[in-house]
C-alpha positions in Angstrom: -36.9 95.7 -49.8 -34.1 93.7 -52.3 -36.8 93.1 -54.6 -38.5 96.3 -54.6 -35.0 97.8 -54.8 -34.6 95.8 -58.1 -37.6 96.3 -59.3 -36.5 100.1 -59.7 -33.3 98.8 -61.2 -31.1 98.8 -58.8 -28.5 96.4 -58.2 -28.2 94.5 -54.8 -25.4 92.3 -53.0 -26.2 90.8 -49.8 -23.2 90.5 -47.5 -23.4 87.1 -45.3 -21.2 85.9 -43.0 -19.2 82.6 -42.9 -18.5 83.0 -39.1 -21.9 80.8 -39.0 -21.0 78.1 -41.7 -24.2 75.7 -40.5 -26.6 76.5 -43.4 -24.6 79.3 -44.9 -24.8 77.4 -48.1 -28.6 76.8 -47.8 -29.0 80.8 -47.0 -27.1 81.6 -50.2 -29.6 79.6 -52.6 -32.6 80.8 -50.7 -31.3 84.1 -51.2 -30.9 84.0 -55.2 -34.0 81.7 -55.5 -36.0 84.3 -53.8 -34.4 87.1 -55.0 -33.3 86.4 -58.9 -30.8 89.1 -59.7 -29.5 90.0 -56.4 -25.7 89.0 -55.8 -24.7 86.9 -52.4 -21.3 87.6 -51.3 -19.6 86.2 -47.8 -17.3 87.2 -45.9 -14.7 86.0 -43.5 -13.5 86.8 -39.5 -11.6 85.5 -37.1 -13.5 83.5 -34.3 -14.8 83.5 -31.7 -15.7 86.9 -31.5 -18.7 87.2 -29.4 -18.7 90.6 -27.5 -19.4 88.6 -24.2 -16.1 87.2 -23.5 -13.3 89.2 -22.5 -10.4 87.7 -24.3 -12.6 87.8 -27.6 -12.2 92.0 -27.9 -8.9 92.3 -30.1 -11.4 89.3 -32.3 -14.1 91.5 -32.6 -12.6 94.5 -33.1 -10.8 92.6 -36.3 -13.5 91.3 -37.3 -15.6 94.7 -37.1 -13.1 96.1 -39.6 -12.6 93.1 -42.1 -16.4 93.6 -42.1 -16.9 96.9 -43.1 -13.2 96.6 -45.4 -15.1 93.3 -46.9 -18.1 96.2 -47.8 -15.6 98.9 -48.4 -14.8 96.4 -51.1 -17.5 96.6 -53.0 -17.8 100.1 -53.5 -21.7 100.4 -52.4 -23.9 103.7 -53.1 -25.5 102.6 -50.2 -25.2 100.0 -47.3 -28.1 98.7 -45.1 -27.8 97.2 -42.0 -31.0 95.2 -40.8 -29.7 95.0 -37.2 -27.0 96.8 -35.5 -27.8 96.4 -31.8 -29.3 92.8 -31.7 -26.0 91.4 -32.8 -22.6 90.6 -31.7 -22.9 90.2 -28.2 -23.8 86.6 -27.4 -22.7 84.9 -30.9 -19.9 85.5 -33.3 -22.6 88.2 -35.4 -20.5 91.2 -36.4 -22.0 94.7 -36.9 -20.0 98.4 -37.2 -20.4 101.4 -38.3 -17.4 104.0 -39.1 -14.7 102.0 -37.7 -12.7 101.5 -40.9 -12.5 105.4 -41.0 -14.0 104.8 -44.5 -16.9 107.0 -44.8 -19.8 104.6 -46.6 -23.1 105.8 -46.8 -25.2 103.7 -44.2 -29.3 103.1 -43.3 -30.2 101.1 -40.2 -33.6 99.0 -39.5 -34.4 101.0 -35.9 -36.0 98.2 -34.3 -36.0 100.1 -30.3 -33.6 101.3 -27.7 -35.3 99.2 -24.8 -31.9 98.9 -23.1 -31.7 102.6 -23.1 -35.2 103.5 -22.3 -36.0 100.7 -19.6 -31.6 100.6 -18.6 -32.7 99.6 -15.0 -34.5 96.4 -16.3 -32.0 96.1 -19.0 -28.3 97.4 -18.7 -26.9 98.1 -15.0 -23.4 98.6 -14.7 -21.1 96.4 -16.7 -19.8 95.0 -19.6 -23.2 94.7 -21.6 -23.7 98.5 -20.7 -20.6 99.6 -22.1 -20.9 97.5 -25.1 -24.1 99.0 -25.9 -23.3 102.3 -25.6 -20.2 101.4 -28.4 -23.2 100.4 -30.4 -25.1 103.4 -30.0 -22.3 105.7 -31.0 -22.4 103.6 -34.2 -26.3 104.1 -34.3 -25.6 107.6 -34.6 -22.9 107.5 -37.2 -25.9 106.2 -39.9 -26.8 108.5 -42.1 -30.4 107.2 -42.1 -32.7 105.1 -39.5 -35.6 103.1 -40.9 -37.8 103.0 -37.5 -40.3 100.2 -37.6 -43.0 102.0 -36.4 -43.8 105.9 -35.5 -42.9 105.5 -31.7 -39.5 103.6 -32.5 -38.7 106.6 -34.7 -40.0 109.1 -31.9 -37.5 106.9 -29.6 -34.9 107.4 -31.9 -35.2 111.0 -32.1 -35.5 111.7 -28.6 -33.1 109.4 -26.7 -30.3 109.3 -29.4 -30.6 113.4 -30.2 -30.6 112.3 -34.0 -31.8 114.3 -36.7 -35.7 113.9 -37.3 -35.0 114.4 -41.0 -32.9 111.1 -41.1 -35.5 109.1 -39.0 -38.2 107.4 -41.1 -40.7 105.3 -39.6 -41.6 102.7 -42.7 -43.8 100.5 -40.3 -43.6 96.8 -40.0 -45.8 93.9 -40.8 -46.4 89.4 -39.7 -45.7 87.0 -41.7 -48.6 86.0 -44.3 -48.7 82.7 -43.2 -51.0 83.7 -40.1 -53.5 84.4 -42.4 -54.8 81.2 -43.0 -57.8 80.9 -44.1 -57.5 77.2 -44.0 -57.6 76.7 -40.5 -60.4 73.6 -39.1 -61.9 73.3 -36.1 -60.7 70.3 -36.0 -57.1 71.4 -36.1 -57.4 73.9 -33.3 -59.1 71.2 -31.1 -56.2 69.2 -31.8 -53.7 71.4 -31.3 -55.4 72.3 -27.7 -55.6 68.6 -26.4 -52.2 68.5 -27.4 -51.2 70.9 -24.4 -54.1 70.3 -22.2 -56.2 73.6 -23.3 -60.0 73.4 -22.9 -61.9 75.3 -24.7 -62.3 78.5 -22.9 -58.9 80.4 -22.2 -56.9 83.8 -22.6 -53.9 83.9 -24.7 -50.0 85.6 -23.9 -47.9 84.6 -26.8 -44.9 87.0 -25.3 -42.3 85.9 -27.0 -40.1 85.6 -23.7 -40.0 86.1 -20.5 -38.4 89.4 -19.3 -39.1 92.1 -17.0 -41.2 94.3 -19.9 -43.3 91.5 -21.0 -44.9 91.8 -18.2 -46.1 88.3 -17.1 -46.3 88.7 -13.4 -49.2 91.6 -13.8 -50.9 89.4 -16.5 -51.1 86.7 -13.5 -52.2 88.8 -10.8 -55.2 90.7 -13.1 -56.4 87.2 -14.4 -56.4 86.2 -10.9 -58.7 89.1 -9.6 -61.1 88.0 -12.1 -64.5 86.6 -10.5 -64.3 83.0 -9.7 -66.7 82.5 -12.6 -64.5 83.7 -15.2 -61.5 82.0 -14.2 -63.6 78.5 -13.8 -64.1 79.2 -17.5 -61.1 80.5 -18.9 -57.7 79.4 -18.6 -55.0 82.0 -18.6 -52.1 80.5 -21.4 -48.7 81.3 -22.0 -47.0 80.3 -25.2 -43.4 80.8 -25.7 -40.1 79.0 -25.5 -38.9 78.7 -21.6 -35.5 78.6 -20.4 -33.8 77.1 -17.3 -36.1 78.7 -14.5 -38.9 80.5 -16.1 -41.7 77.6 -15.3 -40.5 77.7 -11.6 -40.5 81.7 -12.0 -44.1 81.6 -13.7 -45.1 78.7 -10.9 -44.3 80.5 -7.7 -46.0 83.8 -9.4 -48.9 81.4 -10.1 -49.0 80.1 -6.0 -48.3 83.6 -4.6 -51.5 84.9 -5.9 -54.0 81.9 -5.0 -54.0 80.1 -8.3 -54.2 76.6 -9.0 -51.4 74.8 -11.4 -53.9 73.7 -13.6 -55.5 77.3 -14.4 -52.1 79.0 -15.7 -51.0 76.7 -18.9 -47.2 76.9 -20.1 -46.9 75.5 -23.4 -43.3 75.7 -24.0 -42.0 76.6 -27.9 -44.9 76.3 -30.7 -44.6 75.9 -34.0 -46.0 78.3 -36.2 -49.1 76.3 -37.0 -49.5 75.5 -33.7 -49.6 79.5 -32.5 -52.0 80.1 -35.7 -54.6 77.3 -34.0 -54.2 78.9 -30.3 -54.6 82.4 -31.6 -57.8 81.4 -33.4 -59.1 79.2 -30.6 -58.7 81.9 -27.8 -61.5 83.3 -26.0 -58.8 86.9 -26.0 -55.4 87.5 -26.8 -54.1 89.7 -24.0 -50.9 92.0 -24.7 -50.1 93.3 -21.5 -46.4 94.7 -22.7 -44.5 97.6 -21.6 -42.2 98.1 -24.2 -41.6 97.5 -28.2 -40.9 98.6 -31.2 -43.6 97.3 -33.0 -45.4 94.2 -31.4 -46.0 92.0 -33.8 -47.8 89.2 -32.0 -50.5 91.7 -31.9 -50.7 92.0 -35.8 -50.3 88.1 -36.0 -52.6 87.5 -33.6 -55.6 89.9 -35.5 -54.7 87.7 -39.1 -55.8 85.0 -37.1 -59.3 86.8 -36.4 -58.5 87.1 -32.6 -60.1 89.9 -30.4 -57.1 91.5 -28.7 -56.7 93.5 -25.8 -53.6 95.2 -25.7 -51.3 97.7 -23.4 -51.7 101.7 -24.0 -47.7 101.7 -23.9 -45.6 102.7 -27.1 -45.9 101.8 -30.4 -49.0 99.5 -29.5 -51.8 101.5 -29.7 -50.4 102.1 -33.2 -50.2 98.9 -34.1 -53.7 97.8 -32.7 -55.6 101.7 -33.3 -58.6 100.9 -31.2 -59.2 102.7 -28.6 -61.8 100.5 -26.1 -59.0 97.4 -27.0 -56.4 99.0 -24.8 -55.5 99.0 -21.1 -53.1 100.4 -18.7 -50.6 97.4 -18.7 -49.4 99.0 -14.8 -52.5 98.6 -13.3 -53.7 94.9 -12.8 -57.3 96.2 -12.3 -57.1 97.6 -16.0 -55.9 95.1 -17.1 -58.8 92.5 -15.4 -61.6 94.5 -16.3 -61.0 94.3 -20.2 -60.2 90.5 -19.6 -63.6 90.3 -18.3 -65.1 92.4 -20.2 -64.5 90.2 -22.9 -65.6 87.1 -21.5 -69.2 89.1 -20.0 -70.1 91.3 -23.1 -70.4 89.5 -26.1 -70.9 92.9 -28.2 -67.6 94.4 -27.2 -66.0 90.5 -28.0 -67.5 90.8 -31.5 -66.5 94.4 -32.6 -62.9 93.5 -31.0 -63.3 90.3 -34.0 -64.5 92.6 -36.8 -62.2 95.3 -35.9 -59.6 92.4 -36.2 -60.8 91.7 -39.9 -59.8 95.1 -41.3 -56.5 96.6 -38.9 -54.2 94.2 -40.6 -55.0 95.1 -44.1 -52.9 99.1 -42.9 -49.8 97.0 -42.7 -47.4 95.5 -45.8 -44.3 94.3 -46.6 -44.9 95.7 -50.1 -45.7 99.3 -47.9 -42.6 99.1 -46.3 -40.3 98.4 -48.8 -41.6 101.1 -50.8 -41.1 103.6 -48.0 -37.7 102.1 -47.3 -36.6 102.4 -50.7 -37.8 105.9 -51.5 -35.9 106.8 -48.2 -33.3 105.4 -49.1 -33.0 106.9 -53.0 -34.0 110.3 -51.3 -30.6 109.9 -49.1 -28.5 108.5 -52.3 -29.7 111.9 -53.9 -29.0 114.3 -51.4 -25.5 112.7 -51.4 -25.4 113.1 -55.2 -26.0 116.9 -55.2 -23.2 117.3 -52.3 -20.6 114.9 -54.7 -20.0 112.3 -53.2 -18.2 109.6 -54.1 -17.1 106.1 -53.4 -13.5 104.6 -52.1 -12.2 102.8 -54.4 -10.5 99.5 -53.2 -7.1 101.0 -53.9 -7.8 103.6 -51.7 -8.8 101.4 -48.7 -6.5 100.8 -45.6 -4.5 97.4 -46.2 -3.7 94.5 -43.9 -0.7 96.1 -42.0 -2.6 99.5 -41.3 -5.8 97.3 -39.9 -3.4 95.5 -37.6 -1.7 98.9 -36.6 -5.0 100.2 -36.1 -5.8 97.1 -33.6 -2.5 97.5 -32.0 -2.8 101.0 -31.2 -6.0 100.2 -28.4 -4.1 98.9 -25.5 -7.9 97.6 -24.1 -8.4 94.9 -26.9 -5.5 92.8 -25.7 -3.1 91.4 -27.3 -3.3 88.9 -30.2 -1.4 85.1 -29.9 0.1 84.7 -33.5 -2.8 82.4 -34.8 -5.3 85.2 -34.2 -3.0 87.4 -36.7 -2.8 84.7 -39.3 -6.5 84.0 -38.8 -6.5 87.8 -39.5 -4.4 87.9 -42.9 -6.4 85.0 -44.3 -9.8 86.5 -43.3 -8.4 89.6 -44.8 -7.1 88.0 -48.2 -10.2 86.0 -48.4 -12.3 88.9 -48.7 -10.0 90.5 -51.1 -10.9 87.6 -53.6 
């Protein structure tokens, strides 16, 4: 999007933060050796500030409004945020909108609302909830939402009541490095003896482990496939695992019959490793219930794969064929397109052609185009109603910030480093 934004001569600053100092440095020159032209500014907050910890909130409410001050600062047309809700609750990431009182014309990425739309999985009672929510009421402060695909922008429309004429889906796309073309044989073979892979088995690359990827369905259908099958193909799971997922996977494994040996856990993969298993596999299975895009399944088609997929949001978009999908609630869907790919080899092949040509409907280049001509349409519309910028003499200064933060008895009160923390942050940004 930066470069497409200066390729229309725009100017662009990216804002980075120096509450995560380990590579900031490196990030900077990757940014301006990437991106010649575009202007990397930091700025400073008090930490820790991660959302998480109680006796953090007066932290990251200062550092919420030395954040959007620090943009404030730079008198933007336009400010884009690549990821609102993601952030700020278990690391020291810092994302607002409108809590300055500064009125600065803002467009959000709209990855999805699966906390909202799945909140019994995903946000009972409790701090996380009421966090969220916060975040939310941000989310609808934006004066634009670039949704990542046509469901995520449907989701946005319908469980956040916002405006459908501020809500533009601008697709997504992987990573051109799956298309590799310069994949052997002899690398994939060696990538499978690596985790103990023979040569017949169904790939999961999930991408974690929680309640809407859906693992413990995927189990169950691949084991009410006929003993044939399954002596055949291995069922494999590639992602990273975290203290007690393997013993989760491994008593989900026993409770439905299965040997050890037939449900393979590789643990993280590097990239070239996932390239090799996706172009190995006998079918990459996608048995999620809820994204906002699903990438793995794009990823996994650049690497030639035939997929089977869930009928569930923004997948069938992604995938657009209709015999590749299954009802990811009902095990005996899901087994009898796992078998179906191992026992018709017609249906395998036009699963592999049709993964040839999907791929080619999705582009960075596409998106950034669409995100940009939102984004100028917006910058117009504000034009014509005469808007203008604050200027930084116009801005709230230190002492009507920390009024501001004393005024909300709920963030606690400040020890006197916090406060000078505060001032320097606050001068530092000024510089």
């Amino acid at each position: 999007m930066a470069e497409e934004l200066i390729a229309r001569e725009h100017e662009v600053i990216f804002l980075v933060s120096e509450a995560f100092p380990d590579g900031l440095e490196e990030l900077k020159g990757d940014i301006s050796a990437r991106i010649p032209g575009a202007r990397v500014v930091s700025f400073s907050v008090p930490t820790p500030c991660a959302a998480a910890v109680p006796e953090n909130a007066w932290r990251q409410m200062a550092a919420r409004l030395l954040r959007e001050h620090a943009i404030a600062c730079l008198e933007p047309d336009f400010v884009h945020v690549p990821a609102l809700l993601a952030d700020g609750w278990g690391d020291d990431a810092v994302g607002s909108v409108g809590e300055l009182g500064v009125y600065i014309p803002t467009s959000l990425t709209q990855h999805d609302l699966i906390p909202l739309a799945m909140s019994d999985d995903y946000m009972p009672e409790g701090p996380f909830k009421d966090y969220y929510m916060k975040k939310l009421a941000g989310v609808r402060k934006a004066d634009l939402l670039l949704a990542i695909s046509d469901y995520s922008r449907k989701e946005a429309i319908e469980l956040l009541e916002f405006n459908a004429d501020k809500v533009v889906n601008i697709s997504s796309a992987a990573d051109e490095l799956f298309l590799d073309l310069s994949v052997t044989g002899k690398e994939v073979q060696a990538t499978l003896r690596k985790f103990g892979i023979g040569s017949g088995y169904f790939l999961y690359a999930p991408g974690g482990f929680d309640p809407r990827k859906n693992i413990g369905r995927l189990i169950e259908a691949y084991a009410m496939l006929p003993a044939d099958i399954r002596e055949q193909q291995t069922l494999v799971i590639a992602s990273k695992l975290y203290p007690g997922n393997r013993e989760s996977v491994e008593n989900n494994v026993a409770s439905n019959g299965l040997s050890s040996s037939k449900v393979i856990l590789t643990d993280y993969v590097e990239d070239k490793e996932l390239i090799h298993l996706y172009s190995g596999c006998t079918g990459y299975v996608f048995p999620s219930l809820h994204e906002g895009f699903g990438l793995p399944v794009l990823e996994a088609m650049l690497c030639g794969a035939p997929v089977l997929a869930s009928n569930q949001t923004c997948i069938p978009e992604v995938i657009d064929n209709e015999e590749a999908l299954f009802d990811p609630f009902s095990t005996v869907s899901i087994a009898e397109k796992m078998a179906r790919i191992v026992s018709d080899q017609e249906f395998r092949s036009r699963l592999i052609a049709h993964a040839r040509v999907q791929p080619e409907k999705f582009s960075w280049t596409l998106s950034a185009k669409r995100a940009v001509d939102a984004l100028e349409a917006k910058s117009l519309e504000l034009q014509e109603m005469e808007w203008r910028r604050s200027r930084r003499e116009e801005l709230p200064g230190i002492d009507e910030m920390l009024e501001f933060l004393d005024s909300d008895s709920s963030l606690g009160c400040p020890d006197e480093k916090d406060v000078k923390v505060f001032r320097q942050s606050y001068n530092q940004n000024m510089n």
